[in-house]
TORVEXDREN-304080 format. One record per residue (C-alpha): x, y, z. Coordinates in Angstrom, 3 decimals, decimal comma. Each point is the difference from the previous one (the first is absolute). Layout:
<rs>
(r (X; Y; Z))
...
</rs>
This chain:
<rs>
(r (0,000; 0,000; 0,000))
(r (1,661; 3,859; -0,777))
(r (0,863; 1,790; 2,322))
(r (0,225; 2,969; -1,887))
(r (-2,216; 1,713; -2,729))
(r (0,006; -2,658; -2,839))
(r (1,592; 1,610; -3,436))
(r (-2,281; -2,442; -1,974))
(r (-3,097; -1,843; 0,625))
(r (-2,929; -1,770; -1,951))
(r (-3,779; -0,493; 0,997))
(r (-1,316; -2,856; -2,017))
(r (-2,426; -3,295; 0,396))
(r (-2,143; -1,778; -2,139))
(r (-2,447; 2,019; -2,006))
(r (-3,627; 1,022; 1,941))
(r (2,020; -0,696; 3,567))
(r (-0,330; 3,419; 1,429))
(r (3,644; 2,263; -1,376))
(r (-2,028; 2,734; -0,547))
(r (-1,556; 0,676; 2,609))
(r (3,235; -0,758; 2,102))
(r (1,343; 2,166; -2,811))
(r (-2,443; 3,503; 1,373))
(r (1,133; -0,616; 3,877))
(r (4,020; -0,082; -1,192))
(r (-0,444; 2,794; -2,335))
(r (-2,169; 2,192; 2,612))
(r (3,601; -0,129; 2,096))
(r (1,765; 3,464; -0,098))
(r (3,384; -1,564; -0,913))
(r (-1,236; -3,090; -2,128))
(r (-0,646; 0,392; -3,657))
(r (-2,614; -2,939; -1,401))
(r (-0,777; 0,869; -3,578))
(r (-2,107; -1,880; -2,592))
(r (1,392; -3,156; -1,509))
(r (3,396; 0,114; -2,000))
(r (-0,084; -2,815; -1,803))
(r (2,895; 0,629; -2,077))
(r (2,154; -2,148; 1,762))
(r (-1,825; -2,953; -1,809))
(r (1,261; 1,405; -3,270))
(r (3,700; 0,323; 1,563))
(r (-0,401; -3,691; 0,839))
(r (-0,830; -0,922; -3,349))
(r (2,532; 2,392; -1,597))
(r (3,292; -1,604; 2,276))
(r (-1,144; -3,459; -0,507))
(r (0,221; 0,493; -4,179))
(r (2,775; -1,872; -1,285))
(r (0,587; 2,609; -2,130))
(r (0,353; 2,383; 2,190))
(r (1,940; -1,754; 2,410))
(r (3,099; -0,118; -2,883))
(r (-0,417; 3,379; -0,430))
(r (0,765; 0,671; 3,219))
(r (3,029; -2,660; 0,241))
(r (1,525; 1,616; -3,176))
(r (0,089; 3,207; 1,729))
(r (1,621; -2,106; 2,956))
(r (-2,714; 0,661; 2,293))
(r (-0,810; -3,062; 2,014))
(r (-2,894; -0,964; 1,569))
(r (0,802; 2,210; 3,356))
(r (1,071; 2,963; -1,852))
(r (-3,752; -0,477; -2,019))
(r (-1,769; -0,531; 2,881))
(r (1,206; 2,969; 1,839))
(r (-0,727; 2,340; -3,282))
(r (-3,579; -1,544; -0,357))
(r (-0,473; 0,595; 3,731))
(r (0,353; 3,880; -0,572))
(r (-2,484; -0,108; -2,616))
(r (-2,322; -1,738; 2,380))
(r (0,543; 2,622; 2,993))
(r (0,944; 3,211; -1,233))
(r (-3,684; 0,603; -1,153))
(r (-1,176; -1,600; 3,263))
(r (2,343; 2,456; 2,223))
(r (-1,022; 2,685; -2,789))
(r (-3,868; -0,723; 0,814))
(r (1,028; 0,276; 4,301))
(r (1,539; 3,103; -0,897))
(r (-2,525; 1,666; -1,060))
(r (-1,988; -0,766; 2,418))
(r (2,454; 0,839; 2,747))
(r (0,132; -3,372; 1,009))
(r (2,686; -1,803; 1,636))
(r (-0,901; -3,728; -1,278))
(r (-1,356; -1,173; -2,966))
(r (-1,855; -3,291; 0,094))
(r (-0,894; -1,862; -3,261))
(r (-3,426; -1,406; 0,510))
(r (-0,116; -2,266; -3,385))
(r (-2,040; -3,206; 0,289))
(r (1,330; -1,939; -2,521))
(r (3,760; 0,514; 0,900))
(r (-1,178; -2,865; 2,447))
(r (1,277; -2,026; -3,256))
(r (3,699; 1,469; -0,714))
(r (1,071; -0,023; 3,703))
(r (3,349; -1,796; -0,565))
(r (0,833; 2,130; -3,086))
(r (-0,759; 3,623; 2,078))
(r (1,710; -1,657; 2,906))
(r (3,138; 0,061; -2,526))
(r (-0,836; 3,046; -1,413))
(r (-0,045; 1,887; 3,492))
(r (3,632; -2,048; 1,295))
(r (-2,076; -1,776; 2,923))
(r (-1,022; 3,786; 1,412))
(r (-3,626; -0,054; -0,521))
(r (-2,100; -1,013; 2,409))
(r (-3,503; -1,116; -0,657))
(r (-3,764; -0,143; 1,725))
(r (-2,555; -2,479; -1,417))
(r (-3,504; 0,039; 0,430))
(r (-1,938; -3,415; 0,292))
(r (-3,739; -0,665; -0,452))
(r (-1,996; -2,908; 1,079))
(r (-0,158; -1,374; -3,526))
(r (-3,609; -0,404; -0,439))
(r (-0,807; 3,767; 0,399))
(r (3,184; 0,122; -2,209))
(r (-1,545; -1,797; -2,757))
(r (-3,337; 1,244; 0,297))
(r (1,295; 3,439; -0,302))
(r (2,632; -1,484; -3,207))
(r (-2,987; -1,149; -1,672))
(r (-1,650; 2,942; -0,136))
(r (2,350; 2,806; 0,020))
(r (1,602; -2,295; -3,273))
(r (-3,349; -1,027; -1,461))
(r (0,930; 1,438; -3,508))
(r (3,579; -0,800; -0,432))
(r (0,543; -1,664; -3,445))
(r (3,358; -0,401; -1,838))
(r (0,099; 3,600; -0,721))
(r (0,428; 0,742; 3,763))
(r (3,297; 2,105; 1,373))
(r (0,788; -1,945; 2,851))
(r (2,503; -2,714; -0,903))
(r (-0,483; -2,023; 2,659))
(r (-3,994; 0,356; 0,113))
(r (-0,275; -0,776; -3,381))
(r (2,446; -3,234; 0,152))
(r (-2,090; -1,204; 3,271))
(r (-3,064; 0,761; -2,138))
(r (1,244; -2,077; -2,900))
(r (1,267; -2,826; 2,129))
(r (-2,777; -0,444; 2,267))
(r (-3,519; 2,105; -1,057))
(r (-1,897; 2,522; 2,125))
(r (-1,855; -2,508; 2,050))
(r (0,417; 0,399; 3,940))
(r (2,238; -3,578; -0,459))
(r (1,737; 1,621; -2,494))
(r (0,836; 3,409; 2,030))
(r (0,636; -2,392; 3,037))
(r (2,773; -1,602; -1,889))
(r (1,868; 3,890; -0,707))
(r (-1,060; 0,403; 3,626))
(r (2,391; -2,992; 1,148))
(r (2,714; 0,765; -2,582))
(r (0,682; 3,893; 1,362))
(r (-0,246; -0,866; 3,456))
(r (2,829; -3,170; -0,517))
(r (2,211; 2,572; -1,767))
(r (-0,193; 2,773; 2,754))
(r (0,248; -3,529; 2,913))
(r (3,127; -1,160; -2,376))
(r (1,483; 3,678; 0,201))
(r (-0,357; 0,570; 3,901))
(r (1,059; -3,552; 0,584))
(r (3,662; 1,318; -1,041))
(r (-0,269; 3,476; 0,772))
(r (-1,728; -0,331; 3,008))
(r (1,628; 3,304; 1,840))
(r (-1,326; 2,093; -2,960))
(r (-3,113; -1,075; 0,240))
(r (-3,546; 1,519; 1,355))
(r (-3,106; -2,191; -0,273))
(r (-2,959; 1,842; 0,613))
(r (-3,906; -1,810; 0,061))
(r (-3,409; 2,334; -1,360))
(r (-1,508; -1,091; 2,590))
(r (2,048; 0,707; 2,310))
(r (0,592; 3,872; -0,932))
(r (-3,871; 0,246; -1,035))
(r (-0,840; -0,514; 3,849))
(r (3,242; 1,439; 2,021))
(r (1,669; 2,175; -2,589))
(r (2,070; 1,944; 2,928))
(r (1,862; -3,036; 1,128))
(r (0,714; -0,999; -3,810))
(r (0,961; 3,577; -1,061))
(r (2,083; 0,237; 3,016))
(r (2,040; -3,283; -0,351))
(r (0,676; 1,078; -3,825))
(r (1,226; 3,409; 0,981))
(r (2,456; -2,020; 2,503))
(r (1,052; -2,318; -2,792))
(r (0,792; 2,557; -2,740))
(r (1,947; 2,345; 2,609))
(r (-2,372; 2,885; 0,281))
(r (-0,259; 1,681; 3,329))
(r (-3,481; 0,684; 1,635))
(r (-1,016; 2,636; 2,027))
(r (-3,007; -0,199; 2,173))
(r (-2,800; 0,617; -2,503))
(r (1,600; -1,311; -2,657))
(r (-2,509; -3,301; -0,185))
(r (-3,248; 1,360; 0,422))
(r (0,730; 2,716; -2,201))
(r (1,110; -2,562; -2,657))
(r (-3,414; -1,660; -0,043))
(r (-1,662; 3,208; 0,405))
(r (1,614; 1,602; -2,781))
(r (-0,115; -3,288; -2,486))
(r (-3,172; 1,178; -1,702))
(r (-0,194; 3,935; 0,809))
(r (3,279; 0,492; -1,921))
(r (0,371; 0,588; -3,995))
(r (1,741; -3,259; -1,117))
(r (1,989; 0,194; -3,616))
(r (-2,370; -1,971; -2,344))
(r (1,657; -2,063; -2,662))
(r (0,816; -3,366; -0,897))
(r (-2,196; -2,305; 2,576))
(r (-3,395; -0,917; 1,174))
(r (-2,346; 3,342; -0,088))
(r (-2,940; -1,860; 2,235))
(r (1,737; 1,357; 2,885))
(r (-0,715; 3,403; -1,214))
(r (-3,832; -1,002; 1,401))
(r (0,897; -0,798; 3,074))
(r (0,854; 2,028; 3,142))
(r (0,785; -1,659; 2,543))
(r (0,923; -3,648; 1,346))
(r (-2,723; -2,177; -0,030))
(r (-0,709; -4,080; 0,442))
(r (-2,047; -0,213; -2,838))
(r (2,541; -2,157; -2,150))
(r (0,394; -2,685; 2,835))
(r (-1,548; -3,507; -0,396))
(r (-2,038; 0,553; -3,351))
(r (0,170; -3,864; -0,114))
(r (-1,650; -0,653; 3,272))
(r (-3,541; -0,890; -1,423))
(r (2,275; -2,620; -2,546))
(r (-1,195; -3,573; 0,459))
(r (2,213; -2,753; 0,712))
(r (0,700; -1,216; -3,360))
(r (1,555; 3,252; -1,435))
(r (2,094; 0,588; 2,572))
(r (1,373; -3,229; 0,072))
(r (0,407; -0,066; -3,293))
(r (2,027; 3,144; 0,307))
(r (1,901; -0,449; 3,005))
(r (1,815; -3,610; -1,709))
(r (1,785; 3,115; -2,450))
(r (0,905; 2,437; 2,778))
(r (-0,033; -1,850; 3,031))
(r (4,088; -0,677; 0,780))
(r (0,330; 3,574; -0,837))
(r (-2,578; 1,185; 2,232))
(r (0,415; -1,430; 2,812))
(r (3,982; 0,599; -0,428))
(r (-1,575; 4,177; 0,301))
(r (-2,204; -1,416; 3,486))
(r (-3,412; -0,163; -2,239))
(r (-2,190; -2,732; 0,742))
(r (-3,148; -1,189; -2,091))
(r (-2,510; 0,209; 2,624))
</rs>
């Protein structure tokens, strides 16, 4: 865990899991810039694992470090740029899908980043996939939505199975990184946010004065947040509310069964139980 004010640090989980709304508290913090997604670090993945590219660089006899630390100032400069601005001290990237490229930004960032994930009991999760993705065809930007899409359909046993295969990514990445690592639970922060906000500021090295918890939660929704890349239905909301928890209670027996053979290990690896 830091002990001082981490220089990088990424807010991710699996899509529909709760980022953005973690996403509001951070960014309501007087010295912690959250902006909309990035997302262009998916494109710098895909650029430094060309072949082509990858001779380039070696016949300019640049090796893979060398790279990595150029590609890594690409990445931050318009992150610290975007803190800047805003007279910020921190700039956390909340990008869902980066859940998938963990090892490659670990490289990218020399094993300096530090990371928070957000976890979802998976059927809300999938409920929420299902519907928030209902149109996605093969046109659709997201890489990795569109792949899942491909590979498994938009049924809820279909968005159960991208469900299981984000969450054992992030579990494979804090399984060796442990230290690094910050694994918070929607349900958790949708009925004690305080405690939750508090033990992230302690993790990514920002001190807290007195009011600096309640006015977090306070502030989450009153404050003008930079739209952009991201999920606008927050935009509708003001304040925290326990209206997204348990949407599959009234489920019979069958489906969740059904379900929980896909997304059981992984669940109750996160402390989620079926009944």
């Amino acid at each position: 865990m830091p002990s001082s004010l981490a220089s990088a640090c990424f807010l991710t989980g699996c899509h529909r899991s709760g980022t953005t709304l973690l996403r509001y508290h951070l960014d309501s913090h007087p010295q912690i810039a959250c902006p909309p997604e990035s997302q262009f670090i998916n494109g710098l993945a895909r650029f430094a694992g060309d072949t082509q590219v990858r001779k380039g660089f070696l016949s300019l006899e640049l090796d893979d470090q060398q790279v990595a630390r150029l590609l890594r100032d690409v990445a931050e400069t318009p992150l610290k740029a975007y803190a800047a601005k805003h007279s910020k001290r921190l700039w956390i990237d909340k990008t869902p899908n980066y859940a998938r490229i963990l090892p490659f930004i670990d490289r990218l960032f020399q094993r300096d980043a530090i990371y928070i994930f957000v976890v979802r009991h998976p059927f809300d999760s999938i409920i929420s996939l299902r519907k928030f993705f209902a149109l996605v065809d093969e046109r659709y930007e997201d890489p990795y939505i569109r792949a899942s899409v491909a590979s498994h359909g938009k049924t809820l046993r279909g968005w159960a199975r991208y469900w299981r295969e984000v969450n054992e990514d992030i579990r494979d990445f804090t399984s060796t990184h442990a230290p690094r690592c910050l694994t918070i639970r929607y349900e958790d922060f949708v009925l004690t946010p305080a405690p939750i906000l508090s033990n992230i500021l302690n993790f990514i090295g920002v001190p807290r004065a007195g009011g600096d918890i309640e006015q977090l939660v306070c502030n989450a929704f009153a404050m003008r947040h930079q739209l952009g890349y991201g999920d606008t239905k927050i935009t509708a909301t003001n304040r925290i509310h326990h209206q997204s928890l348990k949407k599959w209670a009234d489920w019979d027996a069958a489906r969740k069964n059904d379900l929980w053979e896909i997304v059981g290990s992984m669940a109750n690896h996160l402390g989620y139980t079926l009944y």
